[in-house]
N, C-alpha and C positions, 0 to 999 in steps of 0.2 A: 546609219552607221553609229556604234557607238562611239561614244567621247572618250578621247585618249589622258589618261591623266597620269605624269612623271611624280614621282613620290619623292619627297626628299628622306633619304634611309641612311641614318647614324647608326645602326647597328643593335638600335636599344629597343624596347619593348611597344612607346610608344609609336613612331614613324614604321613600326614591323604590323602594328595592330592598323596603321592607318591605310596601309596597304592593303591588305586581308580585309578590312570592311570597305573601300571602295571595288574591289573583287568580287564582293559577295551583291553589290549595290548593279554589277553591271557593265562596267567601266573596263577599257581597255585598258589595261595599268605594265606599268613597268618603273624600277627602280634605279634612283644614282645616290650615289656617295659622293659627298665632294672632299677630294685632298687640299688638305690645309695646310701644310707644312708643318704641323705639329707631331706626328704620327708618320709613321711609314704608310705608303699605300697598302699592302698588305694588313695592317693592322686595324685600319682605317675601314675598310672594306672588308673583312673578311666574315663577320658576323655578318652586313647587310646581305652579301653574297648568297650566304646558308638559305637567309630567309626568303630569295629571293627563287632561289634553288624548290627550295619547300614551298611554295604557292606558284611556281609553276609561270615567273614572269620575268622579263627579260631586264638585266644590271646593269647600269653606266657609271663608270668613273668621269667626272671631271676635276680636272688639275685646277683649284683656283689658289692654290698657295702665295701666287706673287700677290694677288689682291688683299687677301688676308692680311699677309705680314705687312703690304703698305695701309691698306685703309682703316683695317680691326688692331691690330698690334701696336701698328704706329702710330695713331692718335690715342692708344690705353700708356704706352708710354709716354708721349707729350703733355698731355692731363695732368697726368702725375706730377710731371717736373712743375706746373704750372701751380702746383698746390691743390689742385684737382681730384675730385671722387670721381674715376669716366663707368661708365655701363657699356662694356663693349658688346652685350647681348645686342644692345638696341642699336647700335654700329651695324654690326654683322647681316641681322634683321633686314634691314634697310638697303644696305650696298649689295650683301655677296646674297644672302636665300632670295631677299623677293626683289632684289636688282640683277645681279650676273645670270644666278642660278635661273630665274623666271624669265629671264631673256633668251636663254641656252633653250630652255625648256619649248618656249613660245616658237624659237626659231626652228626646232627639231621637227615640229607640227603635233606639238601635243596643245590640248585644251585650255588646260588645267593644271597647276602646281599643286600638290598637295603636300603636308608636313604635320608632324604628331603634335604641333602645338595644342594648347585647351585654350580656342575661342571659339568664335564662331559670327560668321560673317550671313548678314541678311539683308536679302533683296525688299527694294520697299518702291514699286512703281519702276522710273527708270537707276534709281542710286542705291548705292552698295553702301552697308553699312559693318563698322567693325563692334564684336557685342561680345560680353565677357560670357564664359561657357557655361553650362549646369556644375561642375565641379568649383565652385568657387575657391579653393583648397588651391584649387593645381591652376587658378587663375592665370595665365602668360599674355593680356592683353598691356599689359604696363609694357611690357618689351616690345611690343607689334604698333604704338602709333605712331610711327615711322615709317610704316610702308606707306608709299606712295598713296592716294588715293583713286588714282587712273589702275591701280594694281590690282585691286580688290575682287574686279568678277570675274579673272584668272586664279583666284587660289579659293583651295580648299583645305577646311579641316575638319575633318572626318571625326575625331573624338569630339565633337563640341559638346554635344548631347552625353558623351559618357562620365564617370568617372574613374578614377584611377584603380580603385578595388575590381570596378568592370575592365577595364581593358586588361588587367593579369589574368583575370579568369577565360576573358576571351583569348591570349594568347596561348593558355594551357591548354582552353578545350578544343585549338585549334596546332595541339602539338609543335608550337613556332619553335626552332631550338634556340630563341634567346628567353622563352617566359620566363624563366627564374633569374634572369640577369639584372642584376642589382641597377639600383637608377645613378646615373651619373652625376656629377660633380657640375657644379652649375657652368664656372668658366673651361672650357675645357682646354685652353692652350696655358693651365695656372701649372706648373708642379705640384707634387706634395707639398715645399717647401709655402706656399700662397705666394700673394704678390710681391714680399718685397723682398725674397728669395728673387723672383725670377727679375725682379726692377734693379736688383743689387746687379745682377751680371749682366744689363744692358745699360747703363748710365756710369759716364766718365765725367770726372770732378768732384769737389766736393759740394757736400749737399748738407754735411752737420753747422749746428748751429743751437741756439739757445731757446730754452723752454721759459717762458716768458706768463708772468699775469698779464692782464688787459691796462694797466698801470705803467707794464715794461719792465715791473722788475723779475731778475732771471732767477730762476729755481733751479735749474739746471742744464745739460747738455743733452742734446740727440745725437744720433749719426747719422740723419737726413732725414728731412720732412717727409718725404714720400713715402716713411712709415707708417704716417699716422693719417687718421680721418675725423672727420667733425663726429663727436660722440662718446669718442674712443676713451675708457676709463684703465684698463688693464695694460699693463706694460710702461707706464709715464714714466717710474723710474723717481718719481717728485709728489711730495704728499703738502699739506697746506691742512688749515686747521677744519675745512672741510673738504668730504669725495671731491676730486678735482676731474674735468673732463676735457677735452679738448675741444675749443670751440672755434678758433679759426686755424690757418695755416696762410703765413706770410713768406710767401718763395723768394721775395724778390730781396726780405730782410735773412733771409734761413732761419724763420721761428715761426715755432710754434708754440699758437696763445690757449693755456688753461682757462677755466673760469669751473664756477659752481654750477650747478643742473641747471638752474632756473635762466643762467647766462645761454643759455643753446635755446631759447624761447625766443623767437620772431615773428613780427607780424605777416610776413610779405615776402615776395619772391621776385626778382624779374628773369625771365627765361626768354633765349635766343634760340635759333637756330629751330623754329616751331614750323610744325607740319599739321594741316589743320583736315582733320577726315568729313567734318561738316560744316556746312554753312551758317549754321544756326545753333548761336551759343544762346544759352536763357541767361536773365540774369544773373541767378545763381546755381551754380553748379558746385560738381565737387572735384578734389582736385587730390591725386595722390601724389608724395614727395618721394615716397620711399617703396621701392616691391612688397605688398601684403601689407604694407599698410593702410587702412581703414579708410575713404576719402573725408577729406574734412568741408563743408563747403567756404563758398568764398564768391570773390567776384573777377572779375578779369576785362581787362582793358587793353586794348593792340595800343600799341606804340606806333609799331610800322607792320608791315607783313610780316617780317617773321618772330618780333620781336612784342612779349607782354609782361603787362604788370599784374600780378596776383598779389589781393588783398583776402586774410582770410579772415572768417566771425569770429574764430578766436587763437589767441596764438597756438603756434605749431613748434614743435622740439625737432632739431637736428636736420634742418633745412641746408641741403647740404652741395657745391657749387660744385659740378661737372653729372652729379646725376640727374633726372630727369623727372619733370611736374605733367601728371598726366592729367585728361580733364574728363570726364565723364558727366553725362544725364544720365541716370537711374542707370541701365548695364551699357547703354553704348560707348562707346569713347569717341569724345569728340577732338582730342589731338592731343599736343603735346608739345613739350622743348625741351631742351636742356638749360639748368638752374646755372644761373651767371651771377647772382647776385643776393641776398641775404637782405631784408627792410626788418629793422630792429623793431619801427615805426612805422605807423601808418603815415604815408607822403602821398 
């Protein structure tokens, strides 16, 4: 019998190509859309539909909006107020595609999850490993270690091997009616307005306060922290006799602390809430702080399960609390956390 595999189908060019090449590979296939509350169902679905229509395979809506707006929305809002940078990709990742949705999926009697993501997962004896794709460009394994590691030999990503110039060509030479569909917008439940548009009409009280050196003396006034992020040079509103950037944010004081470039340089990192895809760290590896960012290496030490310390060989700029330190040997990725803490110093 061939192997059934549920597509996850956003309407966009890659999850449409990843359909159409598990199709051509064999594979019973069939697609869902998941409703998020952000979008109408119609709106949400209607493109996945088409293409689903045009290769000839059968569509599922699943309603997972309550999950969304409590576990992706509500913790991108709580981060924030906490003075937090959150990556609700890597939330979403984790709970609603390769948790709810791969469970829907598992439970329906399909195989296999598949999604347009650019990685690519590889078998090695009996264990599954997560490994950054050939398009290093369209890299999305910074978002992905968070899945589970029991998850891994249920999903599939079908673009690993491609890259982004291939997969439009494969969506035109196979008539898909989204191939000229522009690529989306990274967060997709953001407005136009970005986040502090959509953070301004969910948060009640005040949240301004004083813009502050590392000294405490105040340069001027904000209208809430939850504007600003570790790095952030444009919009400060407060000049100093050098470029000023924002290097921490104090929620608990309502400030936020300036400093000069060289002040956003830290040795170290500690990260919580870690999910580890391998058993075997080397001593040194490398470690990204930020999406497309370069890995730098370093060393790493558990604490406890889920909790490490990252030392790196040399300091790192704009190590930043509520995003996420991933760890990689050469392309796999060996896990990850989210960043709780800033080491100015090695300790």
């Amino acid at each position: 019998m061939r192997k059934r595999v549920l597509v996850a189908m956003s309407g966009g060019v890659d999850s449409s190509v990843a359909a159409l090449r598990l199709l051509e590979e064999g594979f019973d296939v069939a697609g869902v859309t998941m409703v998020l509350g952000v979008k109408t169902g119609e709106e949400v679905s209607g493109d996945a539909a088409s293409v689903c229509q045009a290769l000839g395979i059968s569509h599922y809506v699943l309603d997972v909006s309550q999950d969304f707006q409590e576990v992706v929305i509500g913790d991108f809002v709580h981060q924030y107020c906490q003075g937090k940078t959150p990556n609700p990709c890597v939330v979403c990742n984790r709970y609603i595609k390769f948790g709810k949705l791969l469970t829907y999926a598992r439970s329906a009697g399909f195989d296999f999850l598949a999604t347009g993501h650019y990685a690519r997962i590889e078998k090695r004896g009996e264990e599954y490993f997560l490994k950054r794709p050939r398009d290093r460009k369209k890299d999305q394994t910074y978002f992905l270690y968070a899945v589970q590691r029991e998850m891994l030999p249920f999903i599939l990503f079908p673009l690993a091997e491609l890259t982004k110039e291939e997969v439009r060509e494969l969506a035109v030479r196979a008539r898909l009616p989204v191939a000229e569909k522009p690529q989306s917008q990274d967060i997709c439940f953001l407005p136009r307005g970005g986040y502090r548009e959509f953070l301004t009409q969910r948060l009640e009280g005040d949240f301004s306060g004083f813009i502050v050196t590392q000294d405490g003396q105040a340069l001027g006034r904000h209208q809430g922290y939850f504007r600003y992020t570790i790095g952030q040079r444009k919009g400060l509103g407060v000049s100093g006799a050098q470029p000023l950037y924002v290097i921490a944010i104090n929620p608990e004081r309502n400030e936020v602390v300036v400093g000069e470039r060289k002040d956003l340089k830290a040795r170290g990192l500690v990260a919580s809430s870690c999910n580890f895809l391998s058993d075997n760290f080397p001593e040194r590896l490398f470690a990204q702080v930020r999406y497309l960012q370069r890995g730098r290496p370093c060393s790493v030490e558990r604490l406890d399960p889920q909790r490490v310390r990252v030392i790196f060989e040399e300091e790192v700029e704009m190590i930043t609390p509520g995003q996420s330190v991933v760890f990689y040997d050469d392309d796999t990725v060996l896990g990850g956390g989210i960043i709780t803490e800033v080491l100015k110093e090695e300790r």
